[in-house]
C-alpha positions in Angstrom: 6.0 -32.4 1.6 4.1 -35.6 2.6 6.8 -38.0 3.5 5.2 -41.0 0.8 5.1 -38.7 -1.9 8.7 -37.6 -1.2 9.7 -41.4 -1.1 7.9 -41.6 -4.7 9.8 -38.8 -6.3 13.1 -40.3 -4.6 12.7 -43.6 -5.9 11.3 -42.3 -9.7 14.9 -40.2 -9.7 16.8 -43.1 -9.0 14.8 -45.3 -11.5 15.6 -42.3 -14.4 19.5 -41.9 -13.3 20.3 -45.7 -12.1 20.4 -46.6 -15.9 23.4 -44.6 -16.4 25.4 -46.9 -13.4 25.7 -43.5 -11.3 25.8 -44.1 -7.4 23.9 -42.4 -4.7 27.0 -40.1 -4.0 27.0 -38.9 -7.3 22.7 -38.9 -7.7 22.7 -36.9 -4.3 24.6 -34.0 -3.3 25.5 -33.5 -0.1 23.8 -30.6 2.0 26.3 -27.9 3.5 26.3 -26.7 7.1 27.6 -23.0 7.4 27.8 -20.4 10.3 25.7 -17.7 10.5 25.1 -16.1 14.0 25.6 -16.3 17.9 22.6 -15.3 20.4 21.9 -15.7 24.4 18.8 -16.8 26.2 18.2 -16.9 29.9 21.5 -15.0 30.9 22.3 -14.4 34.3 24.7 -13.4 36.7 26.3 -16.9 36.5 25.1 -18.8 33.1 24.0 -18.9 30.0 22.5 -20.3 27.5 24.6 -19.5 23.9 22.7 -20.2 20.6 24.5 -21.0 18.0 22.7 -20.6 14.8 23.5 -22.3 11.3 22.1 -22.8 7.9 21.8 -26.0 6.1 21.3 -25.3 1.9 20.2 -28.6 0.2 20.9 -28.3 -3.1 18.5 -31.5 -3.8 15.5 -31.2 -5.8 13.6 -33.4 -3.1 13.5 -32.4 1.0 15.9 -34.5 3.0 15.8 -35.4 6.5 19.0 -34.1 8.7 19.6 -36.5 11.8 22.3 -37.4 14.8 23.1 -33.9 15.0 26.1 -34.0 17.0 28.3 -31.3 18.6 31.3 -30.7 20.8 32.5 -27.2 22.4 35.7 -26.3 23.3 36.6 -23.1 25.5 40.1 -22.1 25.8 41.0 -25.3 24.3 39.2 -26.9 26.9 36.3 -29.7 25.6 33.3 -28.8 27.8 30.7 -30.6 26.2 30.0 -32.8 24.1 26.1 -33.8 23.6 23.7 -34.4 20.7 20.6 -32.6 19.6 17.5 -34.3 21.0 15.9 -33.6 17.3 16.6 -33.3 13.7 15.0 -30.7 11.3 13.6 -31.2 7.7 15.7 -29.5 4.7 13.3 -28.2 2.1 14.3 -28.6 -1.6 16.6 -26.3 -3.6 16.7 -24.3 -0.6 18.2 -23.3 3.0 17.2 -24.3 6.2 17.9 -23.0 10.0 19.3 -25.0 12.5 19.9 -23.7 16.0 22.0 -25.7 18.8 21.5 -24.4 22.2 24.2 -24.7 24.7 24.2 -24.0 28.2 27.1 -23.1 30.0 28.4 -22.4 33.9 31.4 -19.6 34.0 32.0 -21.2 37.6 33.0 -24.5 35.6 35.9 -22.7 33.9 36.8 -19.9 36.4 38.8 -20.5 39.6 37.3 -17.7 41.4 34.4 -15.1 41.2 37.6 -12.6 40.8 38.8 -14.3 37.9 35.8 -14.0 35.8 35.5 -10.9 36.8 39.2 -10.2 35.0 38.2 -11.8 31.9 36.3 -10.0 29.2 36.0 -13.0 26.4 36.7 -16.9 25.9 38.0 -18.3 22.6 35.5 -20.8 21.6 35.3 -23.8 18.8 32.0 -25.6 18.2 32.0 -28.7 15.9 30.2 -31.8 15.0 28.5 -33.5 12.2 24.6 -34.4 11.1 23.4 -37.3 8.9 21.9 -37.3 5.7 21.0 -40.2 4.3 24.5 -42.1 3.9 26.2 -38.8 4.3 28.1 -37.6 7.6 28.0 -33.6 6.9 30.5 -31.8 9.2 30.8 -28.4 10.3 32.4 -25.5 13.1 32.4 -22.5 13.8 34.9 -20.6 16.5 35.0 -17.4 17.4 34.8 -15.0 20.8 32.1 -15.7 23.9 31.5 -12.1 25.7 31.9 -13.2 29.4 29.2 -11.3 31.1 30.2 -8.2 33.4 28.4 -7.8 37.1 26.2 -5.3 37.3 26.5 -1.9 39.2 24.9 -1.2 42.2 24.5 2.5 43.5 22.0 4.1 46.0 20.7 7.1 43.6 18.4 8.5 46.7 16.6 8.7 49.9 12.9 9.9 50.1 11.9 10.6 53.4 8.3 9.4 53.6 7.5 10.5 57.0 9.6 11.9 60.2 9.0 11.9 64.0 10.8 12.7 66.5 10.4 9.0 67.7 11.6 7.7 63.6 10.8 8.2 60.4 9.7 6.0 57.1 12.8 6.0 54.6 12.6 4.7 50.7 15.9 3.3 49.2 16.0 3.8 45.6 18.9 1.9 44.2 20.0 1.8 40.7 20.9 -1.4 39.0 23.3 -0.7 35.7 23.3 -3.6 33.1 26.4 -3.4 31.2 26.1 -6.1 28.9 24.7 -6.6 25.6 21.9 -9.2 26.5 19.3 -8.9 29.1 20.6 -10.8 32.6 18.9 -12.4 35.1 19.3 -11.5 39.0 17.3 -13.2 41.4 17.5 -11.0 44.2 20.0 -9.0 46.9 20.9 -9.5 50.1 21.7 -5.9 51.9 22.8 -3.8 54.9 22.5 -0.5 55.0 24.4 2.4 57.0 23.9 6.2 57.2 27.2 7.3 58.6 28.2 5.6 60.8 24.3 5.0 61.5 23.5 1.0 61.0 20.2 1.6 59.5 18.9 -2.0 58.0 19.7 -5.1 56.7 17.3 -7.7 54.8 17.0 -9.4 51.7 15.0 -8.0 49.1 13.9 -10.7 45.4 13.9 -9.6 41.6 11.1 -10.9 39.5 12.7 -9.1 36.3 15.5 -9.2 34.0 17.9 -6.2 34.1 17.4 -4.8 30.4 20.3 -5.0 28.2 22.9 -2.2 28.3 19.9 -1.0 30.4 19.4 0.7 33.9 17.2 -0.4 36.4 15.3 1.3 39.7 15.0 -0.6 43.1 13.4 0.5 45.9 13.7 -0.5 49.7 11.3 0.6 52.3 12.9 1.1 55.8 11.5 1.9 59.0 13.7 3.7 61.4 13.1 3.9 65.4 15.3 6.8 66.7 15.2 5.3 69.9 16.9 1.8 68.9 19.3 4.1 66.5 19.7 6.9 68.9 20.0 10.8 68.1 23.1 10.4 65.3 20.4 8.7 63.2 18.1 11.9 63.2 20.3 14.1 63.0 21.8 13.0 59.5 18.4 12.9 58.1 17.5 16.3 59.3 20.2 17.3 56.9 19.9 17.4 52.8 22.6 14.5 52.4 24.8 11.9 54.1 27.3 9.2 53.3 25.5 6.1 52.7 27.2 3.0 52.7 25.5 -0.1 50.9 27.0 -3.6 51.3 25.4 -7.1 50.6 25.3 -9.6 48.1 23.7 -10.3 44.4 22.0 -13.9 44.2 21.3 -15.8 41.5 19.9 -19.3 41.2 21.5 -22.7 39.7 20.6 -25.9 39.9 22.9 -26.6 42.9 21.7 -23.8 45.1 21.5 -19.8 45.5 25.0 -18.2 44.4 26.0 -15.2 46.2 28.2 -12.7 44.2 29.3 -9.8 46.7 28.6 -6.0 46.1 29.5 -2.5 47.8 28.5 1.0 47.3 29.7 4.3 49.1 28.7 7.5 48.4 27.4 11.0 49.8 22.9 10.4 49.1 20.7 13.4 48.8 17.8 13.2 51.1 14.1 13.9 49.0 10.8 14.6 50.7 
């Protein structure tokens, strides 16, 4: 509604009512703030951004304005932030109204050690604040569980032997990338060595331009080329066989505004050889 014409209305409802000696608490009713969901955007391996979602029923026959949104979490009865949304929203009249506050949190900022989150399945959270209507300070909450998110798994699912010599031979890595969480999560790449054996085969650093999908599986591949004669004769003779023990070791990365995070991962495991 055009913001004059709303003013107009206003101001003819006041003129009709003011007669009767009512004040503006009892002309306008206050709107109510109520919970309705939780979401997650941008998830990764280390933070998160938590949206907590609310609607606003205005029970005026005009649209109202709702301003100074502000908002504190708590996490384990720890205040984490406390902040203010950079924008109000419109109500429309006789009706409800979204209103979404974003919230971006670090696990590191509440965890002692990578270990500990690990340990830890859910926080206890309380959000609260209050927005402005007109004269009116309208508070609200909400509290409930956060789902602290679980590291992904890391396995080596095969090895396809792309060419073999007796001098080396061209080797393809598929790993597979389990996703145990409910929400899509962000990994930004792995750092990796890999042995056959006790073969030292590679080691090298390999980036992710894609979220792992939400309770989702994802495929890898490395490309590896071998020379038998910096290896020796162990390393072709496991791969003249159908399988060998593979071990995988490295590190998952992820990237926050104060650098790359390195979240450590193994894998062992007898790997069938494909052609």
């Amino acid at each position: 509604m055009n913001p004059k014409r709303t003013a107009i209305i206003i101001g003819a409802f006041l003129l009709l009512t003011l007669g009767g000696c009512a004040t503006i608490g009892q002309l306008i009713q206050k709107p109510e703030i109520t919970f309705d969901s939780l979401g997650t955007r941008d998830m990764s391996l280390l933070d998160g951004t938590f949206l907590f979602r609310f609607n606003v029923s205005n029970p005026n026959p005009v649209g109202v304005h709702l301003g100074d949104i502000l908002y504190d979490l708590d996490i384990n009865g720890k205040r984490l932030v406390s902040s203010q949304l950079s924008h109000g929203i419109d109500l429309a009249a006789s009706g409800t109204s979204p209103l979404e506050i974003p919230v971006t949190i670090n696990y590191l900022d509440f965890f002692n050690s990578l270990a500990q989150m690990a340990g830890t399945d859910q926080l206890d959270y309380r959000l609260s604040g209050s927005a402005a209507v007109g004269p009116f300070r309208i508070p609200y909450s909400s509290s409930g569980k956060l789902d602290v998110p679980k590291l992904p798994d890391i396995t080596v699912d095969n090895i396809k032997i792309d060419s073999f010599s007796l001098t080396g031979a061209k080797l393809k890595l598929t790993l597979g990338m389990k996703n145990p969480n409910a929400f899509a999560m962000k990994m930004d790449g792995l750092e990796y060595a890999a042995r056959l054996g006790d073969v030292k085969l590679a080691e090298g650093k390999a980036n992710m331009n894609t979220a792992l999908g939400a309770n989702g599986r994802s495929l890898m591949d490395l490309d590896l080329n071998l020379n038998f004669l910096e290896l020796g004769r162990s390393a072709r003779t496991l791969l003249s066989g159908s399988s060998a023990p593979c071990r995988l070791t490295g590190n998952m990365l992820t990237n926050t505004p104060t650098g790359t995070q390195k979240i450590p991962f193994a894998f062992d495991g007898n790997v069938p050889f494909t052609k």
